[in-house]
KEVONU-809446 format. One record per residue (C-alpha): residue number from 1; chain; x, y, z. Coordinates in nm, 2 decimals. Layout:
<recs>
REC   resi   chain     east    north       up
REC    NUM       A        X        Y        Z
...
</recs>
This chain:
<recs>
REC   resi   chain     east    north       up
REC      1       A     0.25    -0.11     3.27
REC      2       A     0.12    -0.50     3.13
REC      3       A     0.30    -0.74     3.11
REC      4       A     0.24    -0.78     2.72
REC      5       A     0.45    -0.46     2.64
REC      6       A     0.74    -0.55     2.50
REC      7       A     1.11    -0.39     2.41
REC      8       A     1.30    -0.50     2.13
REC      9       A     1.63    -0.70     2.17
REC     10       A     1.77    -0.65     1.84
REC     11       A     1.68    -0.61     1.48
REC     12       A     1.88    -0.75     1.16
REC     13       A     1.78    -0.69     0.83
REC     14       A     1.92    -0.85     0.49
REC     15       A     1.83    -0.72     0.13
REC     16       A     1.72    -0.87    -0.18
REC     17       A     1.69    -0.77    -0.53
REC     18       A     1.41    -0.95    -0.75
REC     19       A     1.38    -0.87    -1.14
REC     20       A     1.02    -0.82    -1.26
REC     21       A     0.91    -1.09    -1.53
REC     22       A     0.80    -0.78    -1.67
REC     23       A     0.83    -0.38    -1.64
REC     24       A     0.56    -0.13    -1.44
REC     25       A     0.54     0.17    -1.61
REC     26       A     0.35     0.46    -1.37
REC     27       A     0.40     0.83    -1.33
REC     28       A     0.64     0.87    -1.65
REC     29       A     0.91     0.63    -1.49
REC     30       A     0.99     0.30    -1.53
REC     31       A     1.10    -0.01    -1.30
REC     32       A     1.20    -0.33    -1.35
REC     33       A     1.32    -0.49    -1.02
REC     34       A     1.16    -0.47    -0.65
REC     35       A     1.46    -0.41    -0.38
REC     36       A     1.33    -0.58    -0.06
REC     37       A     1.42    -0.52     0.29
REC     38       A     1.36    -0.80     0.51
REC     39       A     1.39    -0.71     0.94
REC     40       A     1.37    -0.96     1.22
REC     41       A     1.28    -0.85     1.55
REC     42       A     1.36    -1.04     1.87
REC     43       A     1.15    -0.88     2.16
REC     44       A     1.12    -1.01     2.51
REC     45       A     0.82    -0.87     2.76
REC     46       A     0.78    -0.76     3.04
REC     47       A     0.76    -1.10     3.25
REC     48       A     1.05    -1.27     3.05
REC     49       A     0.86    -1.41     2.72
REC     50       A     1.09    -1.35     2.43
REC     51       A     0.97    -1.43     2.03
REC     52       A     1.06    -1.30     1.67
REC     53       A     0.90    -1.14     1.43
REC     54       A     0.92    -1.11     1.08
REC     55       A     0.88    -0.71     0.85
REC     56       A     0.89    -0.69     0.47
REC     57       A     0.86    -0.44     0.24
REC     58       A     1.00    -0.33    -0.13
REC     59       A     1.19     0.00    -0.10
REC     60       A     0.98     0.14    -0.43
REC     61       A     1.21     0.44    -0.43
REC     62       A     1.09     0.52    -0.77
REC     63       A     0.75     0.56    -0.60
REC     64       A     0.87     0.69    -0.28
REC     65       A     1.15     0.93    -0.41
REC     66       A     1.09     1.05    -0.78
REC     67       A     1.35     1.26    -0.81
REC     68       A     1.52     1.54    -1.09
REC     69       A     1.82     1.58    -0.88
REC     70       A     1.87     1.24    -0.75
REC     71       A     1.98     0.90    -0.95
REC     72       A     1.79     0.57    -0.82
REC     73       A     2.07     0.40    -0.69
REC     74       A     2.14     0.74    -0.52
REC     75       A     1.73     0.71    -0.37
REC     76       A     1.78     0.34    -0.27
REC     77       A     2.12     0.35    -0.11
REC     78       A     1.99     0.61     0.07
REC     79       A     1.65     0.41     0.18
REC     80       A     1.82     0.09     0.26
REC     81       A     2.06     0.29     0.50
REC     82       A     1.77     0.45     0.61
REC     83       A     1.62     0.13     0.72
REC     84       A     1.96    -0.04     0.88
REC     85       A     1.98     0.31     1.11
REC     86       A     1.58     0.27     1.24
REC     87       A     1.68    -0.09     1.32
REC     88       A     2.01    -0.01     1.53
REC     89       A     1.77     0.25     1.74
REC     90       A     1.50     0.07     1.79
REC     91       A     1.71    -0.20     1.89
REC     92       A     1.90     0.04     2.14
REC     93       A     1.57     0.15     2.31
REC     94       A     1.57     0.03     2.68
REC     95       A     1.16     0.04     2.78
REC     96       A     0.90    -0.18     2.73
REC     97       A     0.60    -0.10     2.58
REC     98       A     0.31    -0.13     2.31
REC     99       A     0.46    -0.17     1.95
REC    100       A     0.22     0.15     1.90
REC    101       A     0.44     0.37     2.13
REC    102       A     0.76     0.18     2.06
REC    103       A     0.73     0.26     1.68
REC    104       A     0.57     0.65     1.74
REC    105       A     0.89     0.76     1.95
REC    106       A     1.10     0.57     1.70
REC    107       A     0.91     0.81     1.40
REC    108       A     1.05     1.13     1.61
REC    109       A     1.43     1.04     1.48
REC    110       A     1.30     0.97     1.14
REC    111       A     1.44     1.36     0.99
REC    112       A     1.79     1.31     1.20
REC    113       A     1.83     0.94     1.04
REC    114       A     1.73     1.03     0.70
REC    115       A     2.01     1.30     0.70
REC    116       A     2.30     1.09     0.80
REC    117       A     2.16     0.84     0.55
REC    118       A     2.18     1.10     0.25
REC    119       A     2.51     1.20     0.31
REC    120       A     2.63     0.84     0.32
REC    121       A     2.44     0.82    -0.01
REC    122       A     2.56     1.11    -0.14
REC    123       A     2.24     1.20    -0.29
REC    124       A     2.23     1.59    -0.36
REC    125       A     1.88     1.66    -0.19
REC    126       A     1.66     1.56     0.13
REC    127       A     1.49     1.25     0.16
REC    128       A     1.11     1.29     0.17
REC    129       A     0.90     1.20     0.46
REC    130       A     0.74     0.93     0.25
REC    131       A     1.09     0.76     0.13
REC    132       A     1.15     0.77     0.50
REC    133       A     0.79     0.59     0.61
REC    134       A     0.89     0.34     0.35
REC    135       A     1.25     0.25     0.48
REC    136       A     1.17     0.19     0.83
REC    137       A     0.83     0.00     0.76
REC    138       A     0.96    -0.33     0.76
REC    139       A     1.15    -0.25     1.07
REC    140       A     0.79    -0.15     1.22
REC    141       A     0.57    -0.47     1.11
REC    142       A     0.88    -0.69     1.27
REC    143       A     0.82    -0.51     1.56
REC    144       A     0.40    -0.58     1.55
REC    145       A     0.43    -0.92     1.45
REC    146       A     0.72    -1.03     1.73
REC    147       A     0.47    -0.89     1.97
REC    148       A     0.19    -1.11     1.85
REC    149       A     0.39    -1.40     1.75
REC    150       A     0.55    -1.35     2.13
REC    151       A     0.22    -1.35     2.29
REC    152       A     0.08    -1.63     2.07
REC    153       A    -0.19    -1.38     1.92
REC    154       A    -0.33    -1.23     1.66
REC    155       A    -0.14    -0.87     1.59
REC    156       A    -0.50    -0.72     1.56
REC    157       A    -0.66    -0.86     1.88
REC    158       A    -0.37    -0.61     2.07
REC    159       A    -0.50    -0.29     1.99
REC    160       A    -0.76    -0.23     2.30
REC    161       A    -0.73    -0.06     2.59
REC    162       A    -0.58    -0.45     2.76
REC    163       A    -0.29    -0.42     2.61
REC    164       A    -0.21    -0.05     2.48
REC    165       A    -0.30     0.22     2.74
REC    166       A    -0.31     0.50     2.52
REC    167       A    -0.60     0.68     2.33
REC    168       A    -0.62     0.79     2.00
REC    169       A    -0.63     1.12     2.13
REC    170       A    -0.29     1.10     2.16
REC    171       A    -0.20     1.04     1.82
REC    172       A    -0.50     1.22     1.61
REC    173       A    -0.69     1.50     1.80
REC    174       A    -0.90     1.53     2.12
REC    175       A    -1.22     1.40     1.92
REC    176       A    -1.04     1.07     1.94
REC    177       A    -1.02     1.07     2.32
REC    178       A    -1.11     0.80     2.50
REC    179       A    -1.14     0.53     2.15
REC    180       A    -0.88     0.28     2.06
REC    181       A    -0.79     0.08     1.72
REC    182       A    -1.02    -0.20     1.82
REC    183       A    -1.31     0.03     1.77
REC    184       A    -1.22     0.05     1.43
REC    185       A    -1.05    -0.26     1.36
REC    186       A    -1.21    -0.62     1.33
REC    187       A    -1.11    -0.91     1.53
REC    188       A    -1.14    -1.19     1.30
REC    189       A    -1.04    -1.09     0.91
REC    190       A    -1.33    -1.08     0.67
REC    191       A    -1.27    -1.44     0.49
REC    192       A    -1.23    -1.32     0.12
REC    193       A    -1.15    -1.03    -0.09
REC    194       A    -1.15    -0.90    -0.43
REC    195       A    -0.81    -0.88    -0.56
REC    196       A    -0.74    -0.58    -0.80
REC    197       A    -0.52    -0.66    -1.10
REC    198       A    -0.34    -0.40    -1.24
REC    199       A    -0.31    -0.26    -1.59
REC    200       A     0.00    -0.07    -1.60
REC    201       A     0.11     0.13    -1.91
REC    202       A     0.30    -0.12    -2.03
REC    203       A     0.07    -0.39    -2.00
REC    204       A    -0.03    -0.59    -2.34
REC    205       A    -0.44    -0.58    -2.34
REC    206       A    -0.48    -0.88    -2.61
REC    207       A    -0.28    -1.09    -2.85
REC    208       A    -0.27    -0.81    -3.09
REC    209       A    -0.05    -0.63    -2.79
REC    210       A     0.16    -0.90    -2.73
REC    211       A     0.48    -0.80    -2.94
REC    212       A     0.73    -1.01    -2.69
REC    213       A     0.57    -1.28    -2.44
REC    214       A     0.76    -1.38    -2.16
REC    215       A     0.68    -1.72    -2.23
REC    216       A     0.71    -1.82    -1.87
REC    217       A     0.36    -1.99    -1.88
REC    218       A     0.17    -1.69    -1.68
REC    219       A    -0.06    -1.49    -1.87
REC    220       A     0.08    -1.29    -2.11
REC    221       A    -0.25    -1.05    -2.16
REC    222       A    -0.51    -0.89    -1.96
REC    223       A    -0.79    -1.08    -2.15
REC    224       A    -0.53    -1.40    -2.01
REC    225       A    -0.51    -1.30    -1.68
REC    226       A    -0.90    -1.21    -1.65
REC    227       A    -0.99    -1.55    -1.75
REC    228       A    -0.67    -1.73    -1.53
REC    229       A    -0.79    -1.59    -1.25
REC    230       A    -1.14    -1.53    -1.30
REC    231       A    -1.07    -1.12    -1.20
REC    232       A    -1.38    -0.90    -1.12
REC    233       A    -1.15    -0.56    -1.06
REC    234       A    -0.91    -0.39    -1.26
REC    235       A    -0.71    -0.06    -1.18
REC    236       A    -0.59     0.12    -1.47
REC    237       A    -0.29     0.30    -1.48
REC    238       A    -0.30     0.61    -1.67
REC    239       A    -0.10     0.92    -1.84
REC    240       A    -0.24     1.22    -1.65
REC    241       A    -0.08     1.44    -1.90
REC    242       A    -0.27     1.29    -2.22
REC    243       A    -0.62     1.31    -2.22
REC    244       A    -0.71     1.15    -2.54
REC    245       A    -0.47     0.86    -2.43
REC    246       A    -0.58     0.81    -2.11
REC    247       A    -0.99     0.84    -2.28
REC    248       A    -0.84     0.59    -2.50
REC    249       A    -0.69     0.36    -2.25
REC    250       A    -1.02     0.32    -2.06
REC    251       A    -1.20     0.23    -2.33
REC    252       A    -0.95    -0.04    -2.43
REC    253       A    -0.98    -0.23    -2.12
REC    254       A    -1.33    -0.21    -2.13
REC    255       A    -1.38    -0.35    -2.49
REC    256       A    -1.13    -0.63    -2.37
REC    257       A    -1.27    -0.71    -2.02
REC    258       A    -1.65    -0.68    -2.18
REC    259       A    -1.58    -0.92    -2.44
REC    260       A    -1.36    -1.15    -2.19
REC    261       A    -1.61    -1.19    -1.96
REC    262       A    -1.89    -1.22    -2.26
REC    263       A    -1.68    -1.55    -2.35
REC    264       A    -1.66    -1.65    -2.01
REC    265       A    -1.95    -1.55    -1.84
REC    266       A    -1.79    -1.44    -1.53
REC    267       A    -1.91    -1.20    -1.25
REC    268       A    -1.98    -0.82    -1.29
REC    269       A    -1.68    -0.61    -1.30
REC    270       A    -1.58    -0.29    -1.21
REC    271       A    -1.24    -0.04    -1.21
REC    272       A    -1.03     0.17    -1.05
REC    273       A    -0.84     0.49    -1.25
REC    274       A    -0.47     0.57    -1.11
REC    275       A    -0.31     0.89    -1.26
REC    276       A    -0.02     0.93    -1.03
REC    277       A    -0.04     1.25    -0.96
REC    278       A     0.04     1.36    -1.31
REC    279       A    -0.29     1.55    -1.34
REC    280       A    -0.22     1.96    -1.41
REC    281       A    -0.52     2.04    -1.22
REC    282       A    -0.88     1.93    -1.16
REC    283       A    -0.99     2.03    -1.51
REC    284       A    -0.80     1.75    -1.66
REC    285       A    -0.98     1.53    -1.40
REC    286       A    -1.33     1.68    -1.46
REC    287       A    -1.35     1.68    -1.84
REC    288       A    -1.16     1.28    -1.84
REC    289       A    -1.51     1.20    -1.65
REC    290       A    -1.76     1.40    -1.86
REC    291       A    -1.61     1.28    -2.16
REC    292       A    -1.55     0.92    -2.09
REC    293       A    -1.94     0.90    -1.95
REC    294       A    -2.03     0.98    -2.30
REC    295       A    -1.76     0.80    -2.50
REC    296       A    -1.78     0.47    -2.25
REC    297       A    -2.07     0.48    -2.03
REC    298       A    -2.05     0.14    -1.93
REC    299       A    -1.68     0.23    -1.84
REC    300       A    -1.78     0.54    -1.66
REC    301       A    -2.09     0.33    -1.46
REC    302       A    -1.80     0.09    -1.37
REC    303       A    -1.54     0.32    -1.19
REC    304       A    -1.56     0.28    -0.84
REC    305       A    -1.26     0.58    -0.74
REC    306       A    -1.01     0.80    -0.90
REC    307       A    -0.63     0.78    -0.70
REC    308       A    -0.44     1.05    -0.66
REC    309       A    -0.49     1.33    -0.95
REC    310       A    -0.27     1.60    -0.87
REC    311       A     0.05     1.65    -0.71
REC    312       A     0.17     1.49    -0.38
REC    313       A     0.23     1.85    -0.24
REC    314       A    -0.09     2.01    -0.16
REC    315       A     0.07     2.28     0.05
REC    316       A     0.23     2.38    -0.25
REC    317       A    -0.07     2.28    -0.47
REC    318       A    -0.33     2.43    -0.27
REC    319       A    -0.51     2.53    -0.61
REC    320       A    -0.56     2.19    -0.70
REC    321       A    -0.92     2.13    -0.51
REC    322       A    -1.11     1.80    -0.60
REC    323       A    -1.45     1.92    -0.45
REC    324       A    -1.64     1.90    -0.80
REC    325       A    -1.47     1.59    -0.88
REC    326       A    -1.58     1.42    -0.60
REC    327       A    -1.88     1.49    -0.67
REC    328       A    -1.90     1.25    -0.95
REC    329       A    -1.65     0.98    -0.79
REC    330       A    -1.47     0.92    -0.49
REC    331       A    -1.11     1.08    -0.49
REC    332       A    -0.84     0.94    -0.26
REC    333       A    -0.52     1.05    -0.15
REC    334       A    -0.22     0.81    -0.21
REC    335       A     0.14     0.98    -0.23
REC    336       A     0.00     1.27    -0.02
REC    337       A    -0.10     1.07     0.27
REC    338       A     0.24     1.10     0.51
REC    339       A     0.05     1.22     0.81
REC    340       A    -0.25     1.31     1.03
REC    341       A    -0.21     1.68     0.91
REC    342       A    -0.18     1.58     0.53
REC    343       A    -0.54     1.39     0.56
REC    344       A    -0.68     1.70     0.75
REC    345       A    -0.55     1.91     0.49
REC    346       A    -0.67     1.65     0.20
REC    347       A    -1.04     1.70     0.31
REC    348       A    -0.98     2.05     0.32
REC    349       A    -0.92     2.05    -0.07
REC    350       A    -1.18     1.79    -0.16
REC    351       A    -1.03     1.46    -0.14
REC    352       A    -1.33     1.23    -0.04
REC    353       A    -1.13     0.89     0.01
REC    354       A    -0.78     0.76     0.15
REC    355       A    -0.55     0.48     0.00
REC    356       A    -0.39     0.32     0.30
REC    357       A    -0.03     0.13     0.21
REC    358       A     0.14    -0.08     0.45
REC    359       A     0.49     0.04     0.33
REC    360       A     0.42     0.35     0.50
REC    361       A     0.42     0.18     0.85
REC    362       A     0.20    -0.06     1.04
REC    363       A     0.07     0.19     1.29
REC    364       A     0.08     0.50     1.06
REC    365       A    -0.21     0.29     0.85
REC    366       A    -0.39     0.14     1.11
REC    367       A    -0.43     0.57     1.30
REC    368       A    -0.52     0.67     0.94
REC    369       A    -0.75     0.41     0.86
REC    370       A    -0.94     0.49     1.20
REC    371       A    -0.97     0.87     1.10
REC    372       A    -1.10     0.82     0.77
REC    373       A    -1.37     0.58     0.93
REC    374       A    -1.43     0.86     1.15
REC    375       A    -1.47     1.14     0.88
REC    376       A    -1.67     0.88     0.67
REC    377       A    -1.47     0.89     0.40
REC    378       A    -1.36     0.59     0.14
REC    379       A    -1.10     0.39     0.18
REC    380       A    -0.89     0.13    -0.01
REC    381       A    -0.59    -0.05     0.05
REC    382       A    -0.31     0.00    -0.21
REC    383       A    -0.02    -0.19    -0.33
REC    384       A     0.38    -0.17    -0.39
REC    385       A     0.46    -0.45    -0.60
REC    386       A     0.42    -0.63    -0.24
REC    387       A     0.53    -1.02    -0.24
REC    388       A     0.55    -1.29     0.03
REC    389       A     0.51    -1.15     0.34
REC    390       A     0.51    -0.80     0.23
REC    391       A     0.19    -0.86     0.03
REC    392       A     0.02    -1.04     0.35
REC    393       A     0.07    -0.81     0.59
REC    394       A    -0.10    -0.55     0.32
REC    395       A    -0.37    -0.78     0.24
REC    396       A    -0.43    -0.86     0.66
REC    397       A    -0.43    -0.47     0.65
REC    398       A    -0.73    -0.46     0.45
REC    399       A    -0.93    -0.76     0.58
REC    400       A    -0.90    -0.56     0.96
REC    401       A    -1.06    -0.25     0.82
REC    402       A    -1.41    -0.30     0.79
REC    403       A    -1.51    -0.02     0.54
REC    404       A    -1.23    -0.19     0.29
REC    405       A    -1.40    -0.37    -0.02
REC    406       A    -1.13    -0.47    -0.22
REC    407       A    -0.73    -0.54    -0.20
REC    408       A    -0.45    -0.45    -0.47
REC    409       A    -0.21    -0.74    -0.54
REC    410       A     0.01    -0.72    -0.84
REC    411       A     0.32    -0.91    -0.71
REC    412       A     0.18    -1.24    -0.89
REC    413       A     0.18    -1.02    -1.22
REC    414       A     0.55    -0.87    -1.22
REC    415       A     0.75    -1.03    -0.98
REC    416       A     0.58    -1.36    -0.93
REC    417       A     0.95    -1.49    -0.79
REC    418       A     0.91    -1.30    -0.48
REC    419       A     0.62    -1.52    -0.38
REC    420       A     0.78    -1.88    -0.39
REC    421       A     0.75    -2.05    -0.09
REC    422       A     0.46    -1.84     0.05
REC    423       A     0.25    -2.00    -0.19
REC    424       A     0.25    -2.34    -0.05
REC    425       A     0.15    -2.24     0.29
REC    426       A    -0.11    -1.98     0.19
REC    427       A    -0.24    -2.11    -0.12
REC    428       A    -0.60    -1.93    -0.08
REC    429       A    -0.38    -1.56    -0.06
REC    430       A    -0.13    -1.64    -0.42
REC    431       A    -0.32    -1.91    -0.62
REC    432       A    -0.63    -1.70    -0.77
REC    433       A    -0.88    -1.84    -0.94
REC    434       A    -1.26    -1.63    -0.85
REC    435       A    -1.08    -1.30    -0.81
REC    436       A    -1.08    -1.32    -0.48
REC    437       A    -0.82    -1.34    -0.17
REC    438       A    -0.93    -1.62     0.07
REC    439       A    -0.81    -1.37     0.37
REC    440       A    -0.95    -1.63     0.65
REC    441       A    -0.62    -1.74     0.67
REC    442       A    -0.47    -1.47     0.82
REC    443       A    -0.53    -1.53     1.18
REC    444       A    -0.21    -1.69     1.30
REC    445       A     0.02    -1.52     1.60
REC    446       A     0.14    -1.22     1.45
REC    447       A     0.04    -0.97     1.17
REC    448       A    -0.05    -1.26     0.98
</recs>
């Protein structure tokens, strides 16, 4: 028992719906708003401190959810009562103890609370085990950052053996006996980032794209936005299911971005290639990289990973092995990644490289960032449309991690309303202008 464990007091949450400027368009669907679940935590400890924290996410139950059966606002009724359940029991949970613990017993009511909250949506099918990681995130990263903010420290100087008695043995396998997160966490954030910009399917590439500008006074292009704020990475949304449009796609964005950065003389660049899982099978994946290394080698030389090829079920998918197309790039899981099991069973089929996401819960990212260090695989930090505090608690996510290059931030892009505020009192984290995140700042009590 330390004196830094805490229990939680009570939780609140409030919802807010944001309209994109303009729409995402990713695995066939899609969205034009970000539903946001906002939580604060109060939390006392042991020895009679008591403090607040702050959780955000977007539900992104189109991401979370896609369903045949379901409708969205069936999906996001059901994820936002989801979230209101985990925050009245966590909030009736008498002991004190490390937000690591508090929020792993809390994940062992997860199935029970996503049942009640489907049949109070009236939705006509179970809610995935990802839908549920997303609706109780923001109820978890209150939790982490009322613990730091309570203690007056840093969320990621908490993770050693001071202040959380537990190994990772207990959470992962006996390999992990005896660590903890610190060994695989840093203490101070590395001071900048790249930021990833993406290019949805939607996205207008040049002027000869723009059929309808927003007119808002953002950039309307991606040849705009390369030069706004002076961007180095790109990901690349892409079909899956069209392999001449997808070919076609890539080679699009590097005609634009090459000449772009001709005119401007900026730094090298490079990309990442997102199918969403629309892939049939590793063939598609396989001849999309011989072909586009001879139709755009200089696209090709620039790919750093691939994201999520195949289906998000790969016990029912167990056909869909990436081991030859990791060969030729690094393959991550995204969707698939709900568990310890699901990573154990991604390196199995061939993935070579994880996609963390904050949404699916502070601690769930921070245990599978630490096994993928472990197993010496990639890793990347993905986004959800995050904004505000959403999108710094992702970004602090990835400037802990030490193998972590880069960090995906498209809030500024769609729902640049989300960020207001923020802005003003982390400038170097939402005003971009050498394609970087200036992460120093993200030291304060807290997560962030």
């Amino acid at each position: 028992m330390r004196d830094s464990d805490i229990r939680v007091r009570s939780i609140s949450t409030r919802t807010e719906r944001i309209g994109y400027r303009t729409p995402i368009k990713f695995g066939g669907r899609v969205v034009t708003d970000a539903v946001i679940v906002e939580a604060c935590a109060e939390v006392e400890t042991r020895d009679g401190r008591r403090g607040s924290g702050l959780g955000s996410m977007p539900m992104g139950n189109a991401w979370a959810w896609p369903s045949a059966r379901c409708t969205g606002e069936q999906t996001l009724r059901a994820m936002l009562a989801m979230a209101d359940a985990v925050a009245t029991g966590v909030s009736e949970r008498a002991e004190f103890d490390h937000p690591i613990e508090i929020t792993h017993a809390m994940a062992s009511s997860y199935d029970a609370l996503a049942e009640r909250a489907v049949t109070e949506a009236q939705a006509p099918e179970s809610m995935p085990k990802l839908a549920q990681l997303v609706a109780a995130s923001p109820i978890e990263a209150a939790i982490h950052d009322a613990h730091g903010k309570t203690l007056g420290v840093n969320s990621y100087r908490l993770l050693g053996p001071d202040h959380w008695s537990a190994d990772l043995g207990r959470y992962l396998d006996d390999s992990f006996r005896g660590e903890h997160l610190d060994r695989y966490t840093l203490v101070d954030p590395k001071p900048s980032m790249p930021l990833y910009h993406l290019v949805g399917a939607l996205d207008p590439l040049d002027v000869c794209d723009a059929e309808r500008p927003v007119g808002d006074g953002l950039p309307e292009t991606l040849a705009e936005w390369i030069v706004f704020n002076g961007l180095t990475h790109l990901k690349i949304k892409l079909a899956g299911d069209d392999l001449e449009w997808d070919l076609a796609r890539v080679s699009r964005v590097e005609r634009v971005a090459s000449e772009t950065h001709a005119r401007h003389g900026t730094a090298p660049w490079c990309y990442s290639l997102d199918f969403n899982e629309r892939c049939a099978n590793v063939d598609y994946v396989l001849e999309f990289l011989v072909r586009l290394e001879s139709e755009s080698p200089d696209a090709y030389r620039r790919t750093q990973y691939l994201e999520q090829p195949t289906h998000r079920d790969l016990r029912a998918h167990r056909e869909n092995r990436m081991h030859r197309a990791a060969k030729l790039k690094p393959v991550v899981i995204d969707e698939s990644l709900v568990d310890y099991e699901s990573l154990l069973l991604a390196r199995e089929q061939g993935y070579s490289g994880v996609a963390l996401k904050a949404c699916k819960g502070h601690a769930e990212a921070l245990l599978m960032g630490a096994a993928a260090q472990k197993f010496g695989m990639f890793l990347c930090v993905q986004d959800l449309t995050c904004v505000g505090p959403s999108f710094l608690h992702s970004a602090s996510l990835a400037a802990r991690l030490p193998t972590i290059r880069a960090i995906e931030g498209n809030g500024r892009q769609y729902c640049p309303a989300g960020n207001r505020g923020w802005e003003e009192r982390y400038p170097s984290m939402f005003r971009i202008g050498d394609g970087r995140v200036g992460t120093h700042c993200l030291t304060g009590p807290g997560l962030y």
